[in-house]
NUKOLFI-589248 format. One record per atom (N, C-alpha, C, CB): residue in one letter; x, y, z. Coordinates in steps of 0.2 Angstrom, whole numbers, plus 5000, padded with zeros to 4 digits. Atoms other than C-alpha are relative to their C-alpha. Glycine has a CB too. Example, Ala and Ser with C-alpha at 12.3 -4.5 7.8 and 13.67 -1.06 7.14 Angstrom:
REM NUKOLFI-589248
a500449945000;a506249785039;a500450065000;a499550005006;s499649944999;s506849955036;s499650055003;s500250024993;
This chain:
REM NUKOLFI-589248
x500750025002;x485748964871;x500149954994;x499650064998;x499850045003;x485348814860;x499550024991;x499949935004;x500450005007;x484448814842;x499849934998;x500550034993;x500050094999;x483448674838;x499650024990;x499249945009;x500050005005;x483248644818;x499249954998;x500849984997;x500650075000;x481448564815;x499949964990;x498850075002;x500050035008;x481748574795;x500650024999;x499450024993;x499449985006;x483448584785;x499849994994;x500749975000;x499850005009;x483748634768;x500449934998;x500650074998;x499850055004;x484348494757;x500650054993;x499249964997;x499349975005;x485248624746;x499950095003;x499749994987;x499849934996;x485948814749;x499950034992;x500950015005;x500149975005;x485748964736;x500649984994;x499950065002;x499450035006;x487348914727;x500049944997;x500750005003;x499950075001;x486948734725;x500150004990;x499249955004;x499950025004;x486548764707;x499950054995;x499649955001;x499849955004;x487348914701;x500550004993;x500350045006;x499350035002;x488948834694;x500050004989;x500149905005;x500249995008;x488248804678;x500150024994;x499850004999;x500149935004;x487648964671;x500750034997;x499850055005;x499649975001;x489349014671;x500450024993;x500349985004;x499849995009;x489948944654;x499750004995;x500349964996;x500649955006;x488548984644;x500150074998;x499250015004;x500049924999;x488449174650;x500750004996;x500050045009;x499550005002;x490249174647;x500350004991;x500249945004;x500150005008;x490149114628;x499750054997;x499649944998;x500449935002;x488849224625;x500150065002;x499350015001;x499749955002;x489649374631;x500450014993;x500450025005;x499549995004;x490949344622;x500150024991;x500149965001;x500149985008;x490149334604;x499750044999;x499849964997;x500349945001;x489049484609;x500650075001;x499350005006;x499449944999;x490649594614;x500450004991;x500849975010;x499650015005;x491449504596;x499650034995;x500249944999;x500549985006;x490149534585;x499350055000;x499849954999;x500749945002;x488649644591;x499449985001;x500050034994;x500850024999;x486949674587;x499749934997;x499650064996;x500150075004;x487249524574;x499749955004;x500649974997;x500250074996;x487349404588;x499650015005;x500549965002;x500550004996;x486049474599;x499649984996;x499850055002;x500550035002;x484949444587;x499949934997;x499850044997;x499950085000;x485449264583;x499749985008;x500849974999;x500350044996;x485149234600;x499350015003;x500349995005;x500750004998;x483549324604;x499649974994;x499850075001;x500550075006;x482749214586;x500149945007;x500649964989;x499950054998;x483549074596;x499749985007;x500750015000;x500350034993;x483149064613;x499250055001;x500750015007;x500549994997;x481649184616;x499450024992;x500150065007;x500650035005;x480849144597;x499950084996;x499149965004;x500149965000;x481049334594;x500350054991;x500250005006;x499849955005;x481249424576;x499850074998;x500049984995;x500349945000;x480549594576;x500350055001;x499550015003;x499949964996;x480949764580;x500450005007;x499550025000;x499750034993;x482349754594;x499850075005;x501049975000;x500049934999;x482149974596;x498850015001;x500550054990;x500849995000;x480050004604;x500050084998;x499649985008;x500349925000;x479550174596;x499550035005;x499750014994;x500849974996;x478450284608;x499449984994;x500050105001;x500650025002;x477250244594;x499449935000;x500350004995;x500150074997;x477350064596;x499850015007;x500549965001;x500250024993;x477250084615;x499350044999;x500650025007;x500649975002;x475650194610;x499449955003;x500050004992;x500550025006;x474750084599;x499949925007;x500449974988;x500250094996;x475149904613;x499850025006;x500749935003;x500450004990;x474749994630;x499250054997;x500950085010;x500749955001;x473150104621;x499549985005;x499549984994;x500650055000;x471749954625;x500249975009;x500049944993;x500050054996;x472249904643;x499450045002;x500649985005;x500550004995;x470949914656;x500250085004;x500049935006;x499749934998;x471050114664;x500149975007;x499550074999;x499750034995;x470949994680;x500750015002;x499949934998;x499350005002;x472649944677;x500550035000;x500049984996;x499449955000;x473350094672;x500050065006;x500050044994;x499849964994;x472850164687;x500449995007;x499650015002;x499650074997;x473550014698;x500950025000;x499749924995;x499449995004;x475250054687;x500150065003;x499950004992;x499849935000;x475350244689;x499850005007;x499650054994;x499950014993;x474950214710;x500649995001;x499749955003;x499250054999;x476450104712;x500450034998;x500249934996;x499349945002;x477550224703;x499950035004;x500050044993;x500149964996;x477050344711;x500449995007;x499550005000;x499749994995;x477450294727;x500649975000;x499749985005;x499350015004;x479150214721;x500150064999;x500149964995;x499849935003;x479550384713;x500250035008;x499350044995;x500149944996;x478850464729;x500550005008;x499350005002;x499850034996;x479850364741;x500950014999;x499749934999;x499549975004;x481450384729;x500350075002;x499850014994;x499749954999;x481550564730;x500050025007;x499750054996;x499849994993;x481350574749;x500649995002;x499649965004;x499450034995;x482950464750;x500550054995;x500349905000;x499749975005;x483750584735;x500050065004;x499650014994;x500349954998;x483250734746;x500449995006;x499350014999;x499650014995;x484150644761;x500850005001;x499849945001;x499350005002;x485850664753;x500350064998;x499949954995;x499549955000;x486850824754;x500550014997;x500250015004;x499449985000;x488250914745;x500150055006;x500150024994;x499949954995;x489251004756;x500950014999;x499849975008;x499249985000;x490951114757;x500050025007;x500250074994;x500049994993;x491751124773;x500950045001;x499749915004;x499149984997;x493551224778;x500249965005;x500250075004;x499950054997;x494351084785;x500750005005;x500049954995;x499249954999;x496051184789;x500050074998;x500649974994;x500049925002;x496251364787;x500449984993;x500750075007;x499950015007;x496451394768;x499749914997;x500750024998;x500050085003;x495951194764;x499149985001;x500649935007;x500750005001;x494051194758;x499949924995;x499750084996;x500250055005;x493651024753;x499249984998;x500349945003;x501050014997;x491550944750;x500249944993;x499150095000;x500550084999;x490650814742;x499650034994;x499549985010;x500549995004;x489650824727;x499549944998;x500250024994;x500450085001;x488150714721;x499849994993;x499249985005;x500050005006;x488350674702;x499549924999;x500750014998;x500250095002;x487250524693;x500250004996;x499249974999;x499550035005;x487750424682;x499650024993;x500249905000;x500349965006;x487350484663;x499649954999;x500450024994;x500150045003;x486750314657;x499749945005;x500749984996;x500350104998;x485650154668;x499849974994;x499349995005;x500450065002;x485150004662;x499649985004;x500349944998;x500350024997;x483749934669;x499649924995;x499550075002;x500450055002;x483049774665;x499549965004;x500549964998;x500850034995;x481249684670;x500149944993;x498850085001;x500050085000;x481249504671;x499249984998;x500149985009;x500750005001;x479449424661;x500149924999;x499750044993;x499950105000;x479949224662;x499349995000;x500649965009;x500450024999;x478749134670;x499450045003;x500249965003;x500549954999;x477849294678;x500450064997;x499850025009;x499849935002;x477849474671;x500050065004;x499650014995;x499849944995;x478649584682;x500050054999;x500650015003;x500149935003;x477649734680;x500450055005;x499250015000;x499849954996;x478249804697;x500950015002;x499749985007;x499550005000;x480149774693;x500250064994;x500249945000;x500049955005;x479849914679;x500150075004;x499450004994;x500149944995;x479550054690;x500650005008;x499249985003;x499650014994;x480649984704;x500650044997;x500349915000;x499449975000;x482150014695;x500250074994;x500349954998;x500049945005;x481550164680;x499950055004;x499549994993;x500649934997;x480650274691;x500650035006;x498949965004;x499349974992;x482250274707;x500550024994;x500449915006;x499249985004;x483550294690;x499650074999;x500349964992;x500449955000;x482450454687;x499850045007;x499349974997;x499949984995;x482250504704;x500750035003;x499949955004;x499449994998;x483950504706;x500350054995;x500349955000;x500049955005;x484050634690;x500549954995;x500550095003;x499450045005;x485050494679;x499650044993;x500049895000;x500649985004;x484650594663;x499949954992;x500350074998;x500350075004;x484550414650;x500049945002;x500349994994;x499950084997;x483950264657;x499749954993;x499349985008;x500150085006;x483850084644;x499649985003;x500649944998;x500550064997;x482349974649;x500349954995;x499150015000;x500150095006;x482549804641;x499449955003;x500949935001;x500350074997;x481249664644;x499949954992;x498950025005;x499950065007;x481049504632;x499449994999;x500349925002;x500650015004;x479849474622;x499349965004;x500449964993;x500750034995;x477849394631;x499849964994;x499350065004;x500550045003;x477149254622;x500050024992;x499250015003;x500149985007;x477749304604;x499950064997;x499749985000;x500349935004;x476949474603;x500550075004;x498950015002;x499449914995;x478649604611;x499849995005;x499850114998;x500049984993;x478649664627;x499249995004;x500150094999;x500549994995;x477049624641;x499950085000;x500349965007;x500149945002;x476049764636;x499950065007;x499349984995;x500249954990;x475649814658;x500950005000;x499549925010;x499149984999;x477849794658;x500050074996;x500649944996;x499849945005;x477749924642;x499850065004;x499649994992;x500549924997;x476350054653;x500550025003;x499349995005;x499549954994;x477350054668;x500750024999;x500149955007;x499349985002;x479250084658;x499850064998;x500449954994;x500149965000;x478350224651;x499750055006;x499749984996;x500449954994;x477250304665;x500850005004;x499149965006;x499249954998;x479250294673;x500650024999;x500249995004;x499549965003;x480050384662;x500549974994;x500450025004;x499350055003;x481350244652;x499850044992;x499849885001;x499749965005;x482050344637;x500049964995;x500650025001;x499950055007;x482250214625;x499849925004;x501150004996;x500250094997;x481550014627;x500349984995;x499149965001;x499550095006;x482349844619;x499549975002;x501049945004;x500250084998;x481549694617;x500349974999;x499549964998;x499550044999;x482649604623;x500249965006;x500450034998;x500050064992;x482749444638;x500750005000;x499749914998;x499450044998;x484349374647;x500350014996;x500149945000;x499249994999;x486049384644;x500050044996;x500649954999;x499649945007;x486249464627;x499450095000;x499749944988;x500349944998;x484849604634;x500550055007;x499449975003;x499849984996;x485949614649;x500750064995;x500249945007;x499249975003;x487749634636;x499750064995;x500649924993;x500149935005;x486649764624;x499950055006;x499250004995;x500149954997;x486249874638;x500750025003;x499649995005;x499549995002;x488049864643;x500350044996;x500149974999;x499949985006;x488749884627;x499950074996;x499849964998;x500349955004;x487650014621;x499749984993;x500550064998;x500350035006;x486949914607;x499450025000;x500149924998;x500550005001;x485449964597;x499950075004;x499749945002;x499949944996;x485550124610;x500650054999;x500149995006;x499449965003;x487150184604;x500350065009;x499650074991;x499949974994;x487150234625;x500249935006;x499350055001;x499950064993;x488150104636;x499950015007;x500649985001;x500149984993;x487750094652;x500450035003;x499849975003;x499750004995;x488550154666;x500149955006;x500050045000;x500150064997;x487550044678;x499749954998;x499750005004;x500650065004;x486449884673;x499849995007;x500349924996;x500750024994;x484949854687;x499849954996;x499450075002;x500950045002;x483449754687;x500349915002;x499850014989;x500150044998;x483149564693;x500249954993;x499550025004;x499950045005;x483349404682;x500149935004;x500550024995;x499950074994;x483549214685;x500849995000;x499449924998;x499350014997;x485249154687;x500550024994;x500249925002;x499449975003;x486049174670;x499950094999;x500049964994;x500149894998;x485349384670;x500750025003;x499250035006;x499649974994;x486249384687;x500849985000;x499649995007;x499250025002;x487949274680;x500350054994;x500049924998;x499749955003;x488049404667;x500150075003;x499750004993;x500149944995;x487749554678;x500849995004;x499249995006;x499550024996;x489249464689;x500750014996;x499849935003;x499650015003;x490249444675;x500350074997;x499749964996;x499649945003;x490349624668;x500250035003;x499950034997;x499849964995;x490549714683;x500550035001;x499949975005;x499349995002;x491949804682;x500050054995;x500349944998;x499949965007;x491649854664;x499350085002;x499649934992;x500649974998;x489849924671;x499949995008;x499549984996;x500150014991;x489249954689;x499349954998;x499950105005;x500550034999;x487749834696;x499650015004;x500149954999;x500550004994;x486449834708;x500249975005;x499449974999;x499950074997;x486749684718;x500249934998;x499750005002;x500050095005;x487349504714;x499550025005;x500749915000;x500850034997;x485749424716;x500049944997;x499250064998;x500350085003;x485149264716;x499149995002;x500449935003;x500550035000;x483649164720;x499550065006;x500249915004;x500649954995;x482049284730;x500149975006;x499050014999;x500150044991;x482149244750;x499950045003;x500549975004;x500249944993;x481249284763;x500049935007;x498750044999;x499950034993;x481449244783;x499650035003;x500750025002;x500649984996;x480049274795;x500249995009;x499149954997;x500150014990;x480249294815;x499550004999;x500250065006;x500749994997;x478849244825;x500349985006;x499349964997;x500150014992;x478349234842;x499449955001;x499950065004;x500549994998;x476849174850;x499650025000;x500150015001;x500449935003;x476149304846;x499550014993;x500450044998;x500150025006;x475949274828;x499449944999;x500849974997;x500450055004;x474849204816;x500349964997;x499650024996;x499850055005;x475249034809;x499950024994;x499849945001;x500650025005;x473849044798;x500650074996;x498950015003;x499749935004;x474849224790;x500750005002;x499750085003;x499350015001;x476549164794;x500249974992;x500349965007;x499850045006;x476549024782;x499950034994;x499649935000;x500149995006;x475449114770;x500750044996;x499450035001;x499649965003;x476949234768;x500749974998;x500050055004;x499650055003;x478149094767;x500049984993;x499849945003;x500350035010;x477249024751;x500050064997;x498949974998;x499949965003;x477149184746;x500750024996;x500050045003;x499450005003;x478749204741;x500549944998;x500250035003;x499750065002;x479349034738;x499650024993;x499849935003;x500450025008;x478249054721;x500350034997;x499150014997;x499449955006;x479649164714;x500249954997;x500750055004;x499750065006;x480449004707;x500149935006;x501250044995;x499650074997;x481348834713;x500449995003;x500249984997;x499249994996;x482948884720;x499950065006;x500650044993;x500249934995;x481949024732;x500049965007;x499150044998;x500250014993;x482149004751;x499650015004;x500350025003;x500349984995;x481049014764;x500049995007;x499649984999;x499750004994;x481549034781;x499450005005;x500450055001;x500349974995;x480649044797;x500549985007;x499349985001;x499449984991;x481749084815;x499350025004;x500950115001;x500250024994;x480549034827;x499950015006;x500249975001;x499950004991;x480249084848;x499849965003;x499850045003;x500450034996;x479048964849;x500049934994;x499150055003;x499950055005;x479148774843;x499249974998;x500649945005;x500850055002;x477148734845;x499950084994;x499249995009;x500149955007;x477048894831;x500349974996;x500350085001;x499750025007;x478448824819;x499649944998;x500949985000;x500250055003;x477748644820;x499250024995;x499949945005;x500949985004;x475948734816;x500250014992;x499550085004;x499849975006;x476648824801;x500249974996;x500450035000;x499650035005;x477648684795;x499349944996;x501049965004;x500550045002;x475848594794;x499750014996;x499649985002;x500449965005;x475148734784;x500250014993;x499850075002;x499549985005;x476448784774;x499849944992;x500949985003;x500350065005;x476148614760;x499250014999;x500349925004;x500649995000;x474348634764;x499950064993;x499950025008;x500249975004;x474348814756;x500650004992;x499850075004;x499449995006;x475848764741;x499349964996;x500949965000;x500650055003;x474348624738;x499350044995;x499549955008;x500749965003;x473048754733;x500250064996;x499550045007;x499649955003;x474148864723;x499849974992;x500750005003;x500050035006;x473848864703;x500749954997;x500050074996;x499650035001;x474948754693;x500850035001;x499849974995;x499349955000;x476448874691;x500349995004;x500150075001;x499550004993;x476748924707;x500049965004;x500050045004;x499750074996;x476448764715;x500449964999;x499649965000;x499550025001;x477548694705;x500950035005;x500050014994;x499449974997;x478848824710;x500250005008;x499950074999;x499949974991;x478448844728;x500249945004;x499250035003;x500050074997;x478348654733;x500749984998;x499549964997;x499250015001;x480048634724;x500550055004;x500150024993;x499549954996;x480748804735;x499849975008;x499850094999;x500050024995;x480048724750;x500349935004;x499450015001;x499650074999;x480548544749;x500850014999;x499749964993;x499250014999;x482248594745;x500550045003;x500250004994;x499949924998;x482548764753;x499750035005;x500050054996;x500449984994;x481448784766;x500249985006;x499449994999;x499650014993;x482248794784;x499350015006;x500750075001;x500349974994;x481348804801;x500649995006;x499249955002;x499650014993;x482448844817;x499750025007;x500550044999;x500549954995;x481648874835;x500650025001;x499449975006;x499249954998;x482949004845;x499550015006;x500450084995;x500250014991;x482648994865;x499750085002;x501049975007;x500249924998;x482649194864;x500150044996;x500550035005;x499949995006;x482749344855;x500650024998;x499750054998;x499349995002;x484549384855;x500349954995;x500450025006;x499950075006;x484849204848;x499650034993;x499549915002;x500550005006;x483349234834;x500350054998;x499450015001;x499549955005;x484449384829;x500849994999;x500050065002;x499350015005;x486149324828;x499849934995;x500949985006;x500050055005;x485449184817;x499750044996;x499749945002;x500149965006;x484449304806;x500550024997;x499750045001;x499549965004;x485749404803;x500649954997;x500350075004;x499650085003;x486949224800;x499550004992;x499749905008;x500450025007;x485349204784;x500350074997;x499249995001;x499949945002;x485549404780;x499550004996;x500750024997;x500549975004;x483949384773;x499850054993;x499950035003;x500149945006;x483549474755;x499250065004;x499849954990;x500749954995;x481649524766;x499949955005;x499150014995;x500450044993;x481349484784;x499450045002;x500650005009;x500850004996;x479749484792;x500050005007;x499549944998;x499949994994;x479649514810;x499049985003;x500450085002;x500649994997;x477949474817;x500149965009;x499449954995;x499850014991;x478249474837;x500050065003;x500849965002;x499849974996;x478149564850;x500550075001;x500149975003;x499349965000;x479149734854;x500350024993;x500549965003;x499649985009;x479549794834;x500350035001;x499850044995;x499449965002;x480449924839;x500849975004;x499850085004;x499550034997;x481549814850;x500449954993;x499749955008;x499850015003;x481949714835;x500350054995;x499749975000;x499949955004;x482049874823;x500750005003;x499450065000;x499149974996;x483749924834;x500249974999;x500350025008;x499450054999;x484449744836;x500249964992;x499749945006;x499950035010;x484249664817;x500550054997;x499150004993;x499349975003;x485949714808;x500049984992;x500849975003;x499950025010;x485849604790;x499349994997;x500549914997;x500750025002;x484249624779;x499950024994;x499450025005;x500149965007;x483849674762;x499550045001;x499849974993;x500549944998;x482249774768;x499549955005;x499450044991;x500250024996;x481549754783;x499050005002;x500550025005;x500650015002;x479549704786;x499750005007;x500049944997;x500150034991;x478849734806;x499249995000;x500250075008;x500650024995;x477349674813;x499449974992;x499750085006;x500650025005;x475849584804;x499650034993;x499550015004;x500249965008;x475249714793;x500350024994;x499750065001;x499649985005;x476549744782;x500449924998;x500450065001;x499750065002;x477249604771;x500249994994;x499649955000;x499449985007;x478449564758;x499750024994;x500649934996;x500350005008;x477149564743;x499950105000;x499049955000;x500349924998;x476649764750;x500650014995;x500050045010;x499249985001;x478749794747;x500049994992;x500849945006;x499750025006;x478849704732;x499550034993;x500149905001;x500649965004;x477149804723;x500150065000;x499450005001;x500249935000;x476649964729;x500050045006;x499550004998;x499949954996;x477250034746;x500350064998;x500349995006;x499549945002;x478550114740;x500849985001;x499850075005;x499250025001;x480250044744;x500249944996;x500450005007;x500050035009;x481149964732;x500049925002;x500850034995;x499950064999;x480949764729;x500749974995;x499349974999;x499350035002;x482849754721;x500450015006;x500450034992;x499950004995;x483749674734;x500749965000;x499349985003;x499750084999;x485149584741;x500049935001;x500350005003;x500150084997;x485149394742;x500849985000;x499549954996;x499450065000;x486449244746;x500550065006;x500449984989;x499549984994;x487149344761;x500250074999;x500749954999;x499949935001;x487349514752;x499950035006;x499750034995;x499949944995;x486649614765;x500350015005;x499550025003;x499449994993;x487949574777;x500350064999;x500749955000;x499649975002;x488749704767;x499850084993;x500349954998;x500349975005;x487649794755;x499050015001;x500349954992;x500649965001;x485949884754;x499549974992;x500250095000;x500450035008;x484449844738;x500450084996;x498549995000;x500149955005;x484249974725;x499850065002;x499549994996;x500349924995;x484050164731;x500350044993;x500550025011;x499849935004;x484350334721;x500849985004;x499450085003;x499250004999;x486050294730;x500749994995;x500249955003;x499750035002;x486550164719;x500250054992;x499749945001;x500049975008;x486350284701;x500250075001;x499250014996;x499649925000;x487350444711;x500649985002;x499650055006;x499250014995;x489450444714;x499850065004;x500850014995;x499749954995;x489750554730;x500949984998;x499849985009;x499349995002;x491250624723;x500350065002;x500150004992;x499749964997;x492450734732;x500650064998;x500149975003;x499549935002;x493450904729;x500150015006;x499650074995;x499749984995;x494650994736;x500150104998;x500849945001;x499849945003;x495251184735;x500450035005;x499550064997;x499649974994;x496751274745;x500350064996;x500549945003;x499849954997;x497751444749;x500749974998;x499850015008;x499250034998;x499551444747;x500150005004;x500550024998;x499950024995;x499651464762;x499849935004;x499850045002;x500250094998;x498751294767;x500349964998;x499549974997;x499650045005;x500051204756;x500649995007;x500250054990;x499250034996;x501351244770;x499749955005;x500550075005;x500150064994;x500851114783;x499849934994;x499250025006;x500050065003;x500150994770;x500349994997;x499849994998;x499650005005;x501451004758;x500649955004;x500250084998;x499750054995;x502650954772;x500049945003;x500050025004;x500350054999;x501850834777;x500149914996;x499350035000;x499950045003;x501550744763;x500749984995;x499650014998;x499150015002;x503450764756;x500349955004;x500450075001;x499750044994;x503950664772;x499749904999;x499650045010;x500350075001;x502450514772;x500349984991;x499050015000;x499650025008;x503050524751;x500649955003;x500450094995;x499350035000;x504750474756;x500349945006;x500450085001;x499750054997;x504550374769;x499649944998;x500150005006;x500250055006;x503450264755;x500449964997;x499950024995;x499650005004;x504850274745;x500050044994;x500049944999;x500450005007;x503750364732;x500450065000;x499150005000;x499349965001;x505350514729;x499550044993;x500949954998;x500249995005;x504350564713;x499250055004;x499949924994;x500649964994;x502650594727;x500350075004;x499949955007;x499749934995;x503750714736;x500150064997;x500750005003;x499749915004;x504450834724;x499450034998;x500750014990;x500549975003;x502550864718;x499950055007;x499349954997;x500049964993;x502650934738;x500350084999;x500349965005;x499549945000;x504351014736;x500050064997;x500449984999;x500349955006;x503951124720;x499750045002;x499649984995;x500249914997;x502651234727;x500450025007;x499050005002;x499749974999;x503351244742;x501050045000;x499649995003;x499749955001;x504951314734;x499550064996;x500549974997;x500449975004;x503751414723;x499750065005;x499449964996;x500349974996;x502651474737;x500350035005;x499849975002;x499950004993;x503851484751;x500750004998;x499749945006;x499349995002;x505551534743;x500650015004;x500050044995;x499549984998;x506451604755;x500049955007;x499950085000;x499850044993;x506051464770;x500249944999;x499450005004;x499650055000;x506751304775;x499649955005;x500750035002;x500650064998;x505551144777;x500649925002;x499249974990;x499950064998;x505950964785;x499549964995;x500049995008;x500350055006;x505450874769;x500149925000;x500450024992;x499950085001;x506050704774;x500649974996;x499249974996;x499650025004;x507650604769;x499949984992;x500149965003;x500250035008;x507650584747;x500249935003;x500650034992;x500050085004;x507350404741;x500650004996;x499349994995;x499550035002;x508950344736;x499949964995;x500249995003;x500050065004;x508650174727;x499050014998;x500249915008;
């Protein structure tokens, strides 16, 4: 079957990653050399910030008092079902001990990490629903101290709706504190005196080049880059609500993708007439944003059928697809790469990315080929035990004395041979030739 391309991209998420690198890079460095000093040089510096870096519950008090009870009900919904959605997949997840051998009882425990970081992104929008995303799932998951950080709003600390919802999901201690040197305090443990174990939460490219960077030292969510969304349609489909969800998510920034895989080519051209149409009517922000994500990143492909239309999706791996076509559950079986998947009309990335309930920290740039968003998974190790019989030792012991040695590993073996001389004194094992050299 053939694919026919009505728009290409002009650039791909990496086009204009490269950059970030030696910046982030510098500024770890002088935050791992020197600390809280030079966090706070660069939070004066770049987000204009000298105050209190540590939010007392007092503070968070006295700034979330006076919102709208609206608002904090809006707030404490969305948690909610985040939270609620969380422990369902917490509750999906088993220890278990199992005799796997006569005398040889091994299993499976589900431990969280002591320590997240969670950071929410307040750039150009204030990501109230990335507070809850990732405090309320670390809490779900029993983590017992999670770090919020967000950067300082217009001068006056923390976006006072960011502050409600860190509080209504549980975050132990807050930072004010933006990009990179938020990401290395949470890290580090600066100002918390509690390093993380994981660092979460969303950001624009340098957040997610320092995220990339320490990895290793600390566990992460996901590399992540730019928001993208991909929409099947059929036929079937509304242009008029395809495109909109297009634009939707282009307004995330500049560098955002927008996809649409196609069954029908008089649906894409419609779409691709609307699409500009509704970036045109968009406030200045995000028309800026969106018309820059479309102009430079926005693809249309038609696909003859649906089995084409899904090995090309899953080719994008989507961070959120959208399915509006025919047969959902036939797609539901066949789609393999997606960051969270979106079926039919009524549900749509904005729902995912607020207040259904599952989470909007997601893979992009190809991740889900390989990796899942943010779940109570990510803030639990499944870590395994073992316990045996002396008697169980004789078959394994044997065993592994032989594979030791035909390693080469002679040091591996004797930890075999020892018990069973210890165990089994009076009998006589095929332990495998010693390692000589």
């Amino acid at each position: 079957m053939t694919i026919e391309y009505l728009k290409k991209a002009g650039k791909n998420p990496g086009s204009e990653a490269g950059h970030a690198r030696k910046t982030v890079e510098e500024m770890l460095a002088a935050i791992e050399s020197r600390g809280e000093a030079a966090v706070r040089e660069y939070a004066q510096k770049l987000d204009k910030w000298t105050g209190e870096i540590v939010v007392t519950p007092a503070e968070v008090e006295r700034r979330t008092r006076d919102l709208p009870a609206s608002v904090k009900r809006d707030i404490e919904f969305a948690t909610s079902q985040v939270r609620n959605f969380a422990l369902v997949q917490r509750e999906s997840m088993q220890e278990f001990s199992r005799e796997i051998s006569p005398g040889l009882t091994a299993g499976q425990r589900l431990i969280p990490v002591n320590v997240a970081g969670c950071y929410v992104p307040a750039g150009r929008y204030a990501h109230i629903a990335s507070a809850y995303m990732a405090i309320a799932t670390a809490k779900a998951a029993g983590v017992p101290t999670v770090v919020a950080a967000s950067s300082p709003y217009r001068g006056e600390g923390i976006h006072p709706q960011i502050l409600y919802a860190m509080k209504v999901s549980g975050a132990d201690v807050i930072l004010t504190l933006g990009g990179v040197q938020a990401i290395a305090s949470l890290a580090f443990g600066l100002f918390s005196g509690k390093p993380a174990d994981i660092v979460v939460g969303p950001g624009n490219k340098f957040v997610a080049e320092a995220k990339r960077t320490l990895f290793g030292k600390v566990g992460i969510d996901v590399f992540a880059g730019p928001t993208e969304i991909a929409v099947i349609a059929d036929d079937s489909a509304d242009p008029a609500i395809v495109a909109s969800d297009l634009v939707g998510q282009a307004e995330h920034g500049h560098e955002s993708p927008a996809w649409l895989i196609s069954l029908s080519k008089d649906l894409a051209l419609k779409v691709m007439d609307l699409v500009p149409r509704y970036i045109a009517k968009l406030p200045p922000t995000a028309r800026d944003a969106a018309g820059a994500a479309w102009r430079d990143y926005g693809e249309v492909v038609v696909c003859m059928d649906r089995a084409e239309a899904v090995r090309v999706s899953d080719r994008y791996a989507a961070e959120h697809l959208e399915v509006q076509a025919r047969n959902l559950d036939w797609w539901l079986a066949n789609l393999t790469c997606y960051g969270s998947l979106f079926l039919g009309e009524e549900t749509t990335v904005a729902f995912g990315d607020k207040a259904s309930g599952t989470n909007h920290i997601l893979p992009t740039k190809g991740a889900a080929r390989y990796s899942g968003g943010l779940s109570v998974h990510k803030f639990i190790k499944t870590v395994t035990w073992q316990r045996m019989t002396r008697e169980a030792t004789r078959d394994v012991a044997q065993v592994t004395a032989r594979i030791s040695r035909l390693e080469g590993m002679e040091a591996h073996a004797r930890t075999a041979d020892d018990r069973l001389q210890k165990y089994f004194p009076q009998e006589r094992f095929d332990r495998g030739d010693p390692v000589e050299q």
